[in-house]
N, C-alpha and C positions, 0 to 999 in steps of 0.2 A: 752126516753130511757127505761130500764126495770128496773122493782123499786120489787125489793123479797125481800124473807128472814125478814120480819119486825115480830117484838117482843115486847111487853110489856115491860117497867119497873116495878119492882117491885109495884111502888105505880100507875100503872096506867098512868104519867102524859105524859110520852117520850115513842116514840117508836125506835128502831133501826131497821136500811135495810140498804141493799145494792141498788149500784143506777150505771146505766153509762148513764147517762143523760148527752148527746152531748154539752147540753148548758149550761151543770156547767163547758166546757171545758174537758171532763171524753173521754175516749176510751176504758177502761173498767173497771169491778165493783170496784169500793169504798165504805165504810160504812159510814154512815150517823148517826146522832142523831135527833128526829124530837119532838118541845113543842107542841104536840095537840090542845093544846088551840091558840097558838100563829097561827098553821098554819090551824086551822079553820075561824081565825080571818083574816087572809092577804089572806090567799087563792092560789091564781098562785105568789103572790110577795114575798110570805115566801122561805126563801133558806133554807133549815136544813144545819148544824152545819156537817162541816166534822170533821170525827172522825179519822179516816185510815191517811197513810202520804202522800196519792195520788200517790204513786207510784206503780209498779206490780199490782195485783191483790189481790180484797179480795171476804172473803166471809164469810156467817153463825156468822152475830154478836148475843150478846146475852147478854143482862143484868147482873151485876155482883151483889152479893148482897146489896149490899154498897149504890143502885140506882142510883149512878152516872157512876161509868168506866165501859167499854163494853169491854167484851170477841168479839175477831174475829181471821179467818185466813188472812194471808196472805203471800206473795212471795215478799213482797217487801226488805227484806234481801238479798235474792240471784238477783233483778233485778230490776232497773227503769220502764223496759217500761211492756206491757200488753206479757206475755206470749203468745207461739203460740196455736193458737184454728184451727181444721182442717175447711174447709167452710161449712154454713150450706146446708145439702141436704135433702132435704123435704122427699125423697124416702127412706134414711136410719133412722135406730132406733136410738133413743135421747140417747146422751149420755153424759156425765156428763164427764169434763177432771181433772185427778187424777194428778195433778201437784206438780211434787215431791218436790218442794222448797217451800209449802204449809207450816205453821207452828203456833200454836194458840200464841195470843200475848193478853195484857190487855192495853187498854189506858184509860185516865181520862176523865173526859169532854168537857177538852180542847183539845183534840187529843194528847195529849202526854203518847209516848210507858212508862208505868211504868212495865211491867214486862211482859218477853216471858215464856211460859207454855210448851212449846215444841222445842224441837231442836233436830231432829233425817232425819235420810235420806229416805225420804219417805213422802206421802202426810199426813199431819194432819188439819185437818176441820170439818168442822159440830160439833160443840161444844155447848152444854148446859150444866145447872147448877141446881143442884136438889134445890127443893124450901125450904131444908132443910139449903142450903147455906154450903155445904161441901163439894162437890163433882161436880168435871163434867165428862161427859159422851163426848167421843166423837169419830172420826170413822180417821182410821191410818191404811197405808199398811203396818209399821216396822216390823212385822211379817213377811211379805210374803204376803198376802192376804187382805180384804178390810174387818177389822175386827172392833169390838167395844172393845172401852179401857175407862177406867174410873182411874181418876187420882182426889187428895185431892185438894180443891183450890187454892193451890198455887202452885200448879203443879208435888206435892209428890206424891209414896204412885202410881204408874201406876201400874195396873194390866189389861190384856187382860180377857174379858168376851165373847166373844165369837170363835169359832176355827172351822169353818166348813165353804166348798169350795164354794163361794158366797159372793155377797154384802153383806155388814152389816153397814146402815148410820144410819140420820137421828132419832138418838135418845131422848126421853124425858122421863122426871121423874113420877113417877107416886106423887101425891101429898104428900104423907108422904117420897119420896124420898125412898124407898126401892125395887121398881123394875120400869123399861126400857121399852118402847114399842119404836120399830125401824121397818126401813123397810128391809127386806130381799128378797136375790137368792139363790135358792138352786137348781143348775144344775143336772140334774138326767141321763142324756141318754149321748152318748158322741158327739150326735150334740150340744147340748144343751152345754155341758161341754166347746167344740170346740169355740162355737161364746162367753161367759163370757171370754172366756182367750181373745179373740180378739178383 
């Protein structure tokens, strides 16, 4: 299956990813917890720890400060099964699906939801957590557009930081946690304008 998105904990020991590995029974991504050590030592017999509730789709998990519960998105609020994904075609450009039932959630280490961070209509994903442990950074179209929003850890305190017509995902802290580096689109011509809306 495809195994992304993997992340440090805090101290090093666990990583988080997403996984839709056919043979944990998956059809698509789910978030994973993995003990480095354990799965250096077992190798192909080690299973990582599900984290997610196996249902919908997740994505962009990320360590919370605590080193144990993991920030992630997911749809599995508004659905059981795997959202629809168009088919891949090798000749069009990658695209990434903006799933509006998308929404950041926190669970513990035993996979149990302790607390959802967003509930708006609109996709919310890609979330990180500044290494200052106050703040996450993360990318929402509730504005309108595929912007950057940062909200306090426990889900207070949202403000939009970025407002210009373009992607804006993908963001992380810089180590004292006072500024972002993400990835961006900035459509300039109205072809260019034409295919981002499309």
């Amino acid at each position: 299956g495809d195994n992304a998105e993997a992340y440090f904990s805090p101290d090093g020991k666990m990583v988080s990813f997403q996984s839709n590995n056919p043979k944990w029974g998956l059809k698509c991504d789910q978030i994973f917890s993995m003990n480095i050590a354990k799965a250096i030592k077992k190798q192909d017999k080690y299973k990582p720890k599900l984290i997610s509730t196996g249902k919908g789709k997740t994505t962009c998990s990320y360590y919370m400060p605590d080193n144990k519960s993991i920030l992630f998105a997911s749809t599995h609020q508004a659905m059981d099964t795997c959202p629809y994904v168009a088919p891949y075609n090798p000749k069009a450009k990658y695209t990434w699906s903006l799933h509006p039932e998308f929404d950041v959630f926190v669970a513990n280490a035993k996979g149990k939801i302790i607390k959802q961070l967003t509930d708006s209509n609109g996709y919310d994903a890609e979330a990180t957590v500044s290494p200052k442990g106050d703040k996450i950074a993360f990318t929402s179209t509730r504005s309108g557009d595929i912007e950057l929003w940062i909200m306090n850890i426990d889900g207070s305190g949202l403000k939009q930081i970025t407002n210009a017509l373009g992607y804006d995902g993908g963001a992380f802290f810089s180590p004292d946690g006072s500024k972002l580096i993400f990835r961006a689109s900035r459509p300039q011509t109205m072809q260019e304008y034409t295919e981002y809306k499309e």
